[in-house]
N, C-alpha and C positions, 0 to 999 in steps of 0.2 A: 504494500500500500504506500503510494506516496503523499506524502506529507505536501501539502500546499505553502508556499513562502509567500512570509507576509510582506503587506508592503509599510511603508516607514508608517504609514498614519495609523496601522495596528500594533506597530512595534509600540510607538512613542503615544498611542493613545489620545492623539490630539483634538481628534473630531474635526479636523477643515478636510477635509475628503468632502464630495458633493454630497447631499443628504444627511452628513455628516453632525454631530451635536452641536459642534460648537459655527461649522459655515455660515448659518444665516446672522448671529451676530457677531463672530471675529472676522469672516471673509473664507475663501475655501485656499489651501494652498496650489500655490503653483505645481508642485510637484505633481498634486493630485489630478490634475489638468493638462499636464505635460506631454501629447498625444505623440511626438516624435520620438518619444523611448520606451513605448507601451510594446511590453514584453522583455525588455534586458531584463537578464539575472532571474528572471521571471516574474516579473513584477505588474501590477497596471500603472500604465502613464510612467511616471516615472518615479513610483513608488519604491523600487530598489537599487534606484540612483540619483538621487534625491539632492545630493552634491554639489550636481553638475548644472544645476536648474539655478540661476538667478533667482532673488527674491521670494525664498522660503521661509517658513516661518517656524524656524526651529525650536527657538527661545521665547515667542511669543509677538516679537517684530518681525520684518523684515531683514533677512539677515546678507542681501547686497550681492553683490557679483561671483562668481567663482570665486578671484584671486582672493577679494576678501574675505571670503566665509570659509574657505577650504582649510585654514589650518584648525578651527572649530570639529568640523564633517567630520577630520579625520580621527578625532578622538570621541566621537560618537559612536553613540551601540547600534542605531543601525549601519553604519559603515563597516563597523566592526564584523557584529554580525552577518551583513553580506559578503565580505570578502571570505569570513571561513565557512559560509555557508558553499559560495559558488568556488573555492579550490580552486585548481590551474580554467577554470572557466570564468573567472572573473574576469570583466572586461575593464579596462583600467580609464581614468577619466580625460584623458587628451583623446584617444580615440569616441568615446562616448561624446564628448564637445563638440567635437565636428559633426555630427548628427543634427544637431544644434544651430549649425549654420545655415 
């Protein structure tokens, strides 16, 4: 049986996923909307690369561009989590960016 992987807004329990608890009065994240990386790592939208998306809301705000928020990402449990989830199948975030453009 395989196990379904979550994506960041079940890891981290946020609720801005669409329909989400908290969407209609914090906003929904971009991640969760992110329809050019629906499917990495196996995720929706861009729920298990979450990283690589501009203006996420990790913390509660808006957490800014890649370069700025990526040394945050990196010590996050869903990064964490996804990278020892997805093993030599992780896809790494320069390649992932460019999907993006």
């Amino acid at each position: 049986m395989t196990v379904a992987k979550k994506n960041c807004w079940e890891i981290m329990k946020c609720g801005r996923q669409p329909g989400g608890a908290n969407a209609a009065k914090l906003g929904v994240c971009p991640a969760a909307v992110e329809t050019r990386m629906d499917g990495i790592h196996g995720g929706s939208n861009a729920g298990r690369c979450c990283w690589v998306v501009a203006g996420t809301f990790c913390t509660g705000k808006p957490q800014g561009s890649f370069v700025a928020k990526f040394h945050n990402c990196a010590n996050c449990p869903v990064y964490k989590q996804v990278q020892r989830e997805e093993g030599k199948e992780y896809v790494f975030a320069d390649k992932l960016r460019k999907k993006l453009k």
